[in-house]
N, C-alpha and C positions, 0 to 999 in steps of 0.2 A: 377712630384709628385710621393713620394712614396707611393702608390696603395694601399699594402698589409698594412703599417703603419695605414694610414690611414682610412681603413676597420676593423684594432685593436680598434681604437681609438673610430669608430663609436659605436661598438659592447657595448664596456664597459661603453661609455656614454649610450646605451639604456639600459644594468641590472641598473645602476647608477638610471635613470630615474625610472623602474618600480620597484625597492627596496623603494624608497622616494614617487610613487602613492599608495604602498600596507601599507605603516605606514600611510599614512596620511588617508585609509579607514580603516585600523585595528589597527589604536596604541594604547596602552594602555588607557583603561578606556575608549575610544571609545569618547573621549571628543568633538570631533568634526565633530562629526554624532548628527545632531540636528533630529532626528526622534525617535532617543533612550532615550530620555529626557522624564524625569516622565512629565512635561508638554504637550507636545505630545503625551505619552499615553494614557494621561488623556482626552485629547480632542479627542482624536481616538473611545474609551470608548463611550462619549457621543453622537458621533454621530451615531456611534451604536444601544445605545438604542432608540435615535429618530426615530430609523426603527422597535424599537422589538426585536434589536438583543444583548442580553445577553453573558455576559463574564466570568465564573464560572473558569477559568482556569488561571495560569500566562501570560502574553504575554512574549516571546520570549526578552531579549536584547543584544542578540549576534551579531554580523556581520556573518549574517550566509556562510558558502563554506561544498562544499564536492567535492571528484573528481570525476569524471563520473566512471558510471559503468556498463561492459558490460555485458548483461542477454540472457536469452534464458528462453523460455517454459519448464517445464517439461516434458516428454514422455509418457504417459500411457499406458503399456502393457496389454489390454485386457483377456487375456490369465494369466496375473500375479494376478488380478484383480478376473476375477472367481475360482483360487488356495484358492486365500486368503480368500473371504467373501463366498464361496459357494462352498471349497472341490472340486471345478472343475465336479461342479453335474448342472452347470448350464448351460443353452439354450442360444449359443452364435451364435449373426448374426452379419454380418458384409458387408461393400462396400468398391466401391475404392476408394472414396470420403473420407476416414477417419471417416467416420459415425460406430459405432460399439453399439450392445446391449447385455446385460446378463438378462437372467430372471431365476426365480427360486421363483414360492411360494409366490406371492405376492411381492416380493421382488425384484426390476430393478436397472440396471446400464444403463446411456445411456455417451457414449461417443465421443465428435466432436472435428472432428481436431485433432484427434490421443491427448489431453492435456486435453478436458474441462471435468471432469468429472460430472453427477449428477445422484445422488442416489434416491430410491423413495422405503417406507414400507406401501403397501394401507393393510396392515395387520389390523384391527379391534382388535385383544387380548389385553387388558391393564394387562401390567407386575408390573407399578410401579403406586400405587393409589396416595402414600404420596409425589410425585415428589417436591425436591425443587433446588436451587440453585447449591449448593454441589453434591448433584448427577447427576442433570444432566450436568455435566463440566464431571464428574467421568466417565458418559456414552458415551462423546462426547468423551473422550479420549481414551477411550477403544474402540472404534472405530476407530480412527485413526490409534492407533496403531494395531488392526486386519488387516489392507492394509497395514503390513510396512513402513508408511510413515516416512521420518526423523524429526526430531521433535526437534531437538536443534535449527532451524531458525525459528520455530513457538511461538506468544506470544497471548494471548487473549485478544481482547483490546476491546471488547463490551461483553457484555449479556444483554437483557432484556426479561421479562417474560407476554405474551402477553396472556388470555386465555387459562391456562392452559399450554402453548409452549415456550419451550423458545429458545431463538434466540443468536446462539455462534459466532460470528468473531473473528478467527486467522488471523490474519498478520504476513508476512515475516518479519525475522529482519535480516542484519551485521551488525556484532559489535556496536550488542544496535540503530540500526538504521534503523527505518522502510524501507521497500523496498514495493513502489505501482506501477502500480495496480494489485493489486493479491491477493487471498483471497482462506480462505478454512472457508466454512460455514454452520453450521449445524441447523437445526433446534429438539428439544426432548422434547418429550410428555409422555405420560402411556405408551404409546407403547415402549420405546426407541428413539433409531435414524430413525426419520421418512423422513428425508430429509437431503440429502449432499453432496455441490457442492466446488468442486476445482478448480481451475487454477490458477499453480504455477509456479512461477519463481526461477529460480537458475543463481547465479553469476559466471559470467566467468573470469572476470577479473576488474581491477581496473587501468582507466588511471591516468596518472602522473599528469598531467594538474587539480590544483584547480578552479573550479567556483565559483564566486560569485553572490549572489541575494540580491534582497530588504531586509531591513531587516522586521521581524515580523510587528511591528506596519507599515509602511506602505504599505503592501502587504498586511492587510484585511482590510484596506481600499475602495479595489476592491468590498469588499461584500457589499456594501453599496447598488448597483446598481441590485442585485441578491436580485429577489422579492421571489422566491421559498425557501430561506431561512428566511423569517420576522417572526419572533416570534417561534425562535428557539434559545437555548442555547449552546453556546461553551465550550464545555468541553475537548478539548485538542486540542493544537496547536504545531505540531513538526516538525522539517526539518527529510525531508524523500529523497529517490530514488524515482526519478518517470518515470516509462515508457507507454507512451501511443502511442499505434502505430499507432492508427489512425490521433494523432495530429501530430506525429515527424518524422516517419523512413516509414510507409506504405501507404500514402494517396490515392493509387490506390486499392492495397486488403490486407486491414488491419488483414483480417482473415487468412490469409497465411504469415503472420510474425512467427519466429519463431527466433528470436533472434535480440537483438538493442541497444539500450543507451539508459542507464538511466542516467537520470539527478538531480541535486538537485530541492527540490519545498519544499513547506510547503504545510504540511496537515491539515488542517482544519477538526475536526468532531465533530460531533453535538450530543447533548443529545439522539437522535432518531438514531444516529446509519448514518446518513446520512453524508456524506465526501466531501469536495472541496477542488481540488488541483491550487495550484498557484505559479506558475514559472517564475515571473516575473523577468528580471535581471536588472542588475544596469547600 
């Protein structure tokens, strides 16, 4: 038998094979994905509400994929950090543990693991009486930018205003596409920026390999079972990057990850700002 022939033959019958598995999950119009059928939405929908659980958003009808992506932490230079928000006039301590603190005047940075930052203003002066929405995004941002941060993969995808505070979340985006879990999030009062926590992810590369997951309707199907969500409303549902290192890449010390795969998942968030990720595959 010829070996090599035969090894050709095999090869082209298997692209052959997964050309004719990838049309029959993505072909046109999706005609034959019965989960993407307004029928099926519909009954997805209701059994939703028989929990309390509210749909204010489109559902998804894509065959969803994205290809993996690989991330790492951001760095935080301490030293960069009191330049920026405090002229380098500030009280800086530090261990070998990546534990690091700045003070100056009521005014703290603590930072762990060389990445997590959070900010703290126990300042009492109220600057701004008339606070509303507009300004304080205006104040969240001028803050940001006072640390240098880059700001072309940041998008704000919550605000609510709680007593007087209000509550900013930026999420990472590529190219239009959320990147979880990672967040930069502020909290702004009378005072200004009274609270401000990061930890950020930056993309290294992009593998070739597409994934594919559930689609939309039946991956929050899942939620049905998720009592901590009853009687809450969904206000967007999107395929995002999702990296959790406690679930995928570090299950021994999650806190000493510093770079992994991300994966496709839908993100799930709620009227309250609260998020569930589902990566379910096919």
């Amino acid at each position: 038998m010829d070996w090599s022939k035969a090894k050709t033959i095999l090869i082209v019958a298997f692209i052959i094979t997964n050309i004719l598995l990838i049309y029959v999950i993505v072909g046109e119009d999706h005609v034959n994905e019965p989960t993407l059928k307004d029928d099926f939405i519909e009954d997805v929908v209701e059994l939703l509400e028989d929990k309390n659980i509210k749909v204010s958003t489109q559902i998804p009808k894509d065959i969803p994929h994205l290809n993996t992506m690989v991330v790492e932490y951001e760095n935080v230079n301490i030293q960069k950090l009191n330049k920026d928000y405090f002229s380098n006039r500030g009280n800086i301590e530090q261990n070998a543990e990546g534990l690091g603190k700045i003070k100056k005047d009521g005014e703290s940075f603590l930072i762990m693991n060389n990445r997590f930052i959070i900010y703290e203003n126990k300042n009492k002066i109220k600057l701004y009486n008339d606070l509303n929405k507009d300004e304080a995004i205006r104040l969240a941002e001028e803050f940001i930018n006072k640390g240098k941060f880059k700001t072309s993969d940041m998008k704000l995808t919550f605000v609510k205003e709680e007593e007087g505070t209000f509550y900013l979340e930026y999420s990472k985006i590529h190219e239009d596409v959320l990147v979880e879990r990672t967040f930069t999030n502020l909290q702004v009062d009378s005072r200004g920026v009274k609270r401000f926590e990061r930890l950020w992810l930056n993309e290294k590369e992009l593998g070739e390999a597409e994934i594919y997951i559930s689609t939309a309707p039946k991956a929050i199907l899942t939620l049905l079972g998720m009592q901590e969500i009853y009687g809450k409303t969904i206000t967007d549902i999107s395929l995002c990057y999702y990296f959790d290192p406690e679930k995928h890449d570090y299950l021994g010390e999650p806190t000493n990850a510093k770079q992994g795969r991300a994966i496709p998942a839908w993100r799930i968030q709620f009227d309250d700002g609260y998020k569930i990720f589902i990566d379910e595959y096919l």
